[in-house]
Backbone as CSV, one residue per row, in Angstrom:
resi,resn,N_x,N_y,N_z,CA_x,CA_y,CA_z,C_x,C_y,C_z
1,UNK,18.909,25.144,5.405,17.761,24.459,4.815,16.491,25.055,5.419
2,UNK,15.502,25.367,4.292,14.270,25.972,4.915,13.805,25.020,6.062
3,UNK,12.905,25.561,6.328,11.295,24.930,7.133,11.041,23.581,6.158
4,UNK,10.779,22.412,6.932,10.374,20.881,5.982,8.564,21.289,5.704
5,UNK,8.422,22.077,6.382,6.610,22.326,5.956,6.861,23.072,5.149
6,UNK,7.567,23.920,4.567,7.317,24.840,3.486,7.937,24.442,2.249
7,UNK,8.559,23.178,2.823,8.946,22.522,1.556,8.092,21.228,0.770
8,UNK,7.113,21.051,1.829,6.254,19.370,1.836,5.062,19.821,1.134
9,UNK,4.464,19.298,-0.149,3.524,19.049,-0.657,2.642,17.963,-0.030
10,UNK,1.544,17.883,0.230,0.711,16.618,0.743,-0.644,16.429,0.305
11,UNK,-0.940,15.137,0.322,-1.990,14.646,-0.513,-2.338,13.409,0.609
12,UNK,-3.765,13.497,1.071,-4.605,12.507,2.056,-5.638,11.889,1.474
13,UNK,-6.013,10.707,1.196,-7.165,10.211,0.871,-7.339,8.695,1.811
14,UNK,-8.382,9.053,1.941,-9.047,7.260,2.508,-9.797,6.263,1.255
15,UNK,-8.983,4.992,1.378,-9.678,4.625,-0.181,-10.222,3.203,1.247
16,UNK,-11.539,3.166,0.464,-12.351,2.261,1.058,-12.078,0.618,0.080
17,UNK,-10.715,-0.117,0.914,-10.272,-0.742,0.515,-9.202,-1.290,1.550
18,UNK,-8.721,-3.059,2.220,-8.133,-3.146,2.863,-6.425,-2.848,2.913
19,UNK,-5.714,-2.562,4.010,-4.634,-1.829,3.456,-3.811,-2.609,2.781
20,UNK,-4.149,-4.199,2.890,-3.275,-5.319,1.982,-3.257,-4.945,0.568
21,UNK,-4.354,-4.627,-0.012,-4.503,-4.348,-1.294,-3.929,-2.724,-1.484
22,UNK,-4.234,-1.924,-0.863,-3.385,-0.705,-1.181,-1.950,-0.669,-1.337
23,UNK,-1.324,-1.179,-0.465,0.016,-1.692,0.029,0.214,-2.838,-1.309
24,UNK,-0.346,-3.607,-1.897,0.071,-4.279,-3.092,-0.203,-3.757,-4.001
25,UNK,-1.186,-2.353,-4.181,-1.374,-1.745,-5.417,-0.266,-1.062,-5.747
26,UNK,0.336,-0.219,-4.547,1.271,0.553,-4.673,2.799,-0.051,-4.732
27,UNK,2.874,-1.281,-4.083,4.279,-1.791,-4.481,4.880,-2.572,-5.777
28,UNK,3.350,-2.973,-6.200,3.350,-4.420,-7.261,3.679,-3.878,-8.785
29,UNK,4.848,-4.092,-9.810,4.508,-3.289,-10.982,3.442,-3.916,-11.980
30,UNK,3.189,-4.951,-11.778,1.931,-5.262,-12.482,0.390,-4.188,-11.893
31,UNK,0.659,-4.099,-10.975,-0.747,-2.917,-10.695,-0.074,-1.647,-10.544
32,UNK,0.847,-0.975,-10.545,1.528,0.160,-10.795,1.247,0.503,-12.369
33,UNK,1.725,-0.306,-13.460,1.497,0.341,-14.691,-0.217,0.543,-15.360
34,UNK,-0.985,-0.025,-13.975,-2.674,-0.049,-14.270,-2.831,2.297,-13.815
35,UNK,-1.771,2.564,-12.650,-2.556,3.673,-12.283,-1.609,4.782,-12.098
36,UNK,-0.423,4.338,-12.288,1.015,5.574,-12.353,0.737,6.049,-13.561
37,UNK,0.274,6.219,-14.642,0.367,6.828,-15.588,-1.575,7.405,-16.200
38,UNK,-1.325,8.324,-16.664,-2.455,8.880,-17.293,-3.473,8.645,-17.994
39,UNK,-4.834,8.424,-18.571,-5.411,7.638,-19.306,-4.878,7.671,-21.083
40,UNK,-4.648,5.824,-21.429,-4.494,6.494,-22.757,-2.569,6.560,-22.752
41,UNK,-1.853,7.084,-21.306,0.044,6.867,-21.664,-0.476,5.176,-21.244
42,UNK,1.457,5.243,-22.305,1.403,3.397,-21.718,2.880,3.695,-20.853
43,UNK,3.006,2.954,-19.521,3.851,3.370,-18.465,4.746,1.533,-19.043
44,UNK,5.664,1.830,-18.839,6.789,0.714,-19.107,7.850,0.676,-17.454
45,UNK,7.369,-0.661,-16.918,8.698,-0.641,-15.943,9.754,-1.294,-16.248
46,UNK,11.004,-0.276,-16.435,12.107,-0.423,-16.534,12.757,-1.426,-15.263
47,UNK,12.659,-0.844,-13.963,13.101,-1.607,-13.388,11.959,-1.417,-12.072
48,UNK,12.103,-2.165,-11.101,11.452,-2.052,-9.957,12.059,-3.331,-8.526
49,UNK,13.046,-2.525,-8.025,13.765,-3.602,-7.035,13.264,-3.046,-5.833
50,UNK,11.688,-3.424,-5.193,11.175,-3.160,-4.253,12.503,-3.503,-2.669
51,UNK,12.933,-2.779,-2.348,13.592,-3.414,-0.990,14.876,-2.027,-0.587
52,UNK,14.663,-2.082,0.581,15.507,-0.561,0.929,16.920,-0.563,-0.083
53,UNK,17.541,0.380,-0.679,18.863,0.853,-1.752,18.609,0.180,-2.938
54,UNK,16.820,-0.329,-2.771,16.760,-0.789,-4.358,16.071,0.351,-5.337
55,UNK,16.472,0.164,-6.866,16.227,1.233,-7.505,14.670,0.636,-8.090
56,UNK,14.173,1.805,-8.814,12.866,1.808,-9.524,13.145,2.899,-10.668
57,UNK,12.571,2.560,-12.121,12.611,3.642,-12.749,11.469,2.836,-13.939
58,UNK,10.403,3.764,-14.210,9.545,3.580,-15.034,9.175,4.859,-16.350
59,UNK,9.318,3.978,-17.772,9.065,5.520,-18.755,7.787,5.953,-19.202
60,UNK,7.268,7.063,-19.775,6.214,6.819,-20.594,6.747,7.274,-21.813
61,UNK,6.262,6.913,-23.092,6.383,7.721,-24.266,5.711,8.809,-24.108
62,UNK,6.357,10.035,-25.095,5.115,11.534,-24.823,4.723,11.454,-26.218
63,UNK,3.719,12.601,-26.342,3.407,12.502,-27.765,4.337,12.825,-28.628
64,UNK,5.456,14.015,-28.060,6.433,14.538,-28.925,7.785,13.747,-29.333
65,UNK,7.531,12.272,-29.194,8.509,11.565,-29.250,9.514,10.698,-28.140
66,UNK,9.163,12.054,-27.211,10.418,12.127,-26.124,9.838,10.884,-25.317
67,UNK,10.725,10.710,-24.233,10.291,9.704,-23.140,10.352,10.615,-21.390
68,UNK,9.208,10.246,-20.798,9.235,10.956,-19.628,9.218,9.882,-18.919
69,UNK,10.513,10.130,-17.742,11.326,9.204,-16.926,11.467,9.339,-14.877
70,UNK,10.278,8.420,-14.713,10.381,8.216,-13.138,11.238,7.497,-12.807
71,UNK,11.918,7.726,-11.655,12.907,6.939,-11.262,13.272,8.012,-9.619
72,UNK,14.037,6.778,-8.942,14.482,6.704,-7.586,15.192,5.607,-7.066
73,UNK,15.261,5.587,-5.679,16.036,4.662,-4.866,14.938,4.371,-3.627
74,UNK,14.714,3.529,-3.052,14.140,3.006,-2.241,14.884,3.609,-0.587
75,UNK,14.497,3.934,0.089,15.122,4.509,1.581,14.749,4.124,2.553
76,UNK,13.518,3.578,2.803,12.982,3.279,4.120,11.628,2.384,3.501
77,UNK,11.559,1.102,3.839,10.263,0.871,3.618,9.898,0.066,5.026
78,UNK,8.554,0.312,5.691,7.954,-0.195,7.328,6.894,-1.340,6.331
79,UNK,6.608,-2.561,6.095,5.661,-3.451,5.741,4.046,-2.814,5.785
80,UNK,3.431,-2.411,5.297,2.043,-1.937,5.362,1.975,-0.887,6.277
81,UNK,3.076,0.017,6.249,3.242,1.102,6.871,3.346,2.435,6.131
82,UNK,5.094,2.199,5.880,5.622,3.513,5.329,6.786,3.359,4.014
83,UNK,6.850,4.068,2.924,7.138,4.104,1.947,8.808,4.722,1.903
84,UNK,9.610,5.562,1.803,10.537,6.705,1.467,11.227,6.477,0.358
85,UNK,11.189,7.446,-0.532,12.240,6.957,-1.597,12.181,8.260,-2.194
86,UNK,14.019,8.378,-3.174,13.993,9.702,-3.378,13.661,9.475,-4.733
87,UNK,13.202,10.490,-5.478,12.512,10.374,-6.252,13.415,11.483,-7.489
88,UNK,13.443,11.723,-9.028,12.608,12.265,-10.327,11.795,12.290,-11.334
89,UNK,11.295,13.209,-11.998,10.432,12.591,-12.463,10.970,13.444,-13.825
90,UNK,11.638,13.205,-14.898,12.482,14.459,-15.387,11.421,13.973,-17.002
91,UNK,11.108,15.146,-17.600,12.173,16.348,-17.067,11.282,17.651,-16.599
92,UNK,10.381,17.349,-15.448,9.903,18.226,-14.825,9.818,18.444,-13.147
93,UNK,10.264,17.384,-12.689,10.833,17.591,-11.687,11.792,16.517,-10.826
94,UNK,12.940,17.032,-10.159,14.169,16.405,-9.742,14.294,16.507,-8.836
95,UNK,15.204,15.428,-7.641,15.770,15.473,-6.809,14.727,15.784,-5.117
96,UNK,13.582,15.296,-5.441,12.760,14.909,-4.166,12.709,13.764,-3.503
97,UNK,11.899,13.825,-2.274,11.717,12.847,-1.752,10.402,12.410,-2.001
98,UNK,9.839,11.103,-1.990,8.357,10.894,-1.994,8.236,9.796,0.100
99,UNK,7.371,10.405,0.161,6.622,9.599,1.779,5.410,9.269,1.208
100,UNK,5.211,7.648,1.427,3.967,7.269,1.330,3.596,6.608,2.553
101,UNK,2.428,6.972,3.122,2.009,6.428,5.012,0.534,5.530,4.023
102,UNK,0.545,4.612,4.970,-0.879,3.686,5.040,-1.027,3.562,6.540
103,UNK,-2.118,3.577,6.553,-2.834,3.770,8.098,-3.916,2.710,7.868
104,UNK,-3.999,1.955,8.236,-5.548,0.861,8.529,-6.434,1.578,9.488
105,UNK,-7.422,1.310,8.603,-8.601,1.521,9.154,-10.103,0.942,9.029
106,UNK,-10.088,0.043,9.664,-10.763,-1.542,9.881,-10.815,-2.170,8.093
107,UNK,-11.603,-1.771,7.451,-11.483,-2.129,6.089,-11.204,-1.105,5.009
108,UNK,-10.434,-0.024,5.698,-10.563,0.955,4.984,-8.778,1.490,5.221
109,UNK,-8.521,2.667,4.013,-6.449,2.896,4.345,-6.969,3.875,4.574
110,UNK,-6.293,4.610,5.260,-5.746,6.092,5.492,-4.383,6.074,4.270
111,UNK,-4.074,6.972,3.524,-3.169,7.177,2.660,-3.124,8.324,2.419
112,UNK,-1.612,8.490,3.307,-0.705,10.316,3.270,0.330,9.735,2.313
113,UNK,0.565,11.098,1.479,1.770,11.062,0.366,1.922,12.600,0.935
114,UNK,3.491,12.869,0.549,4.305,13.417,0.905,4.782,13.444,0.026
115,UNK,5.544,15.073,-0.663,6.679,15.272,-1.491,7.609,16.227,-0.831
116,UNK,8.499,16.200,-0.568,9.727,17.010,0.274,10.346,17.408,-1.306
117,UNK,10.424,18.949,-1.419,11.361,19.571,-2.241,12.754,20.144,-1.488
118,UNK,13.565,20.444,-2.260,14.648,20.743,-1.967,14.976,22.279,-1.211
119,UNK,13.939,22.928,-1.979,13.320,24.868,-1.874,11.899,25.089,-1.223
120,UNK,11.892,26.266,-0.448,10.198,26.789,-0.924,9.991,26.910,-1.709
121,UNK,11.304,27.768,-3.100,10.548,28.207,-4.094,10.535,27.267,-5.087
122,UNK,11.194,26.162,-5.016,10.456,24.998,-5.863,9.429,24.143,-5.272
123,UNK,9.221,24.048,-4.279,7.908,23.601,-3.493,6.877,24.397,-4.257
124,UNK,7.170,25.654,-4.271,5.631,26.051,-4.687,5.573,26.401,-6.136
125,UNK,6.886,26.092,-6.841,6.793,26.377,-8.444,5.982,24.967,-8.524
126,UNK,6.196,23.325,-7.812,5.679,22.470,-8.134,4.001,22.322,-8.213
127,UNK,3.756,22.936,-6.953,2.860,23.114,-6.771,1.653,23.535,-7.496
128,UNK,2.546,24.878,-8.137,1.643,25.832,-9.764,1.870,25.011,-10.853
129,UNK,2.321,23.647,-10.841,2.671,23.079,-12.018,1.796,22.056,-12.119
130,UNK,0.735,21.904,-11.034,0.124,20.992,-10.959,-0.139,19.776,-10.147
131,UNK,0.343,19.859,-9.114,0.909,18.744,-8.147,-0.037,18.437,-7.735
132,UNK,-1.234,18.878,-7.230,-2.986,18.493,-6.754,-3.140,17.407,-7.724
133,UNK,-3.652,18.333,-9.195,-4.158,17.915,-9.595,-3.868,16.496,-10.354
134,UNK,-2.475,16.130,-10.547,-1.295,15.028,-11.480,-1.491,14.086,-9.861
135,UNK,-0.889,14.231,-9.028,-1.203,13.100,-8.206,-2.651,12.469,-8.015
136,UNK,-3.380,14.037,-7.114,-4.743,13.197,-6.981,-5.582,12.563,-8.505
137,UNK,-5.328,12.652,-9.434,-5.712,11.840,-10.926,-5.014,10.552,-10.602
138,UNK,-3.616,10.387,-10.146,-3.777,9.297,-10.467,-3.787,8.761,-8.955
139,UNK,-4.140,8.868,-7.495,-4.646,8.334,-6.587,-6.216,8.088,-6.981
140,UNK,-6.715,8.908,-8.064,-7.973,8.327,-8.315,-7.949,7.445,-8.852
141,UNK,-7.124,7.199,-9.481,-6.826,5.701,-10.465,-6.612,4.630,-9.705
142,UNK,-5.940,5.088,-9.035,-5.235,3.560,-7.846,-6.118,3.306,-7.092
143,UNK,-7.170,4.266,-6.168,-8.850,3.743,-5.521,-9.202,3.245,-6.277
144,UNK,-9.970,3.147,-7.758,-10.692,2.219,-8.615,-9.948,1.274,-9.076
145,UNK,-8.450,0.453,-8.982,-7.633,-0.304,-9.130,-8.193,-1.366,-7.668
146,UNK,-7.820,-0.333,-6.546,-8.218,-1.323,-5.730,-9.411,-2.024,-5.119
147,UNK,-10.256,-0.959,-5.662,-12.062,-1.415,-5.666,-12.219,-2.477,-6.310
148,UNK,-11.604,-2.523,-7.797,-11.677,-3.784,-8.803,-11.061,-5.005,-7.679
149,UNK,-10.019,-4.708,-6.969,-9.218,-5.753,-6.681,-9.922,-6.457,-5.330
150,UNK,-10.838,-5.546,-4.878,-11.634,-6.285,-3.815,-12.663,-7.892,-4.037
């Protein structure tokens, strides 16, 4: 197995917002289908059994008919801490891990995401596929989710 850094995608933002509300933006599917999905998709949760070996899987319709399908298993969750769960997102990408960290910081989160691929060279095919830009869109979504929610 490679190097875990040459396999880890990462994404840091501080959303000026307490970490209660980040930590409920990100677990809750009523505020999940406000910022997991794109402006304009409608995100459907299929299932969502927040709690370690519980599953999650949410669809969107595409325009071409098809349905594009998130889904995982829950692995580690620390209470207003830390996230783990393995993750796909098919049919463009399979068989990762996602790390989500919250860090408090007096009224404000620290928020590291983490994607562990399986390869370098799918680490960095993900990467050219857009991985900046598809997450941080919708971490921008989830800061103005939780601004509203202040």
């Amino acid at each position: 197995m490679s190097n875990l850094k040459n396999r880890t995608l990462s994404l840091e933002k501080i959303f000026d917002a307490p970490i209660e509300l980040v930590w409920e933006a990100w677990t809750s599917s009523e505020h999940i289908i406000k910022w997991w999905a794109p402006p304009g998709m409608d995100l459907k949760v299929i299932e969502h059994n927040f709690k370690v070996g519980g599953k999650w899987k949410y669809t969107m319709p595409m325009p071409d008919g098809t349905e594009f399908i998130s889904e995982g298993t829950y692995k580690e969750i620390v209470e207003m801490e830390k996230i783990v769960t393995s993750a796909d997102f098919r049919p463009m990408t399979e068989n990762v891990e996602l790390h989500a960290s919250f860090e408090k910081l007096d009224n404000q989160t620290k928020f590291t995401f983490s994607v562990i691929h399986e390869t370098e060279d799918y680490c960095k095919q993900q990467e050219k596929m857009g991985f900046y830009n598809g997450w941080g869109s919708a971490f921008d979504r989830l800061e103005s989710l939780v601004i509203n929610l202040k």
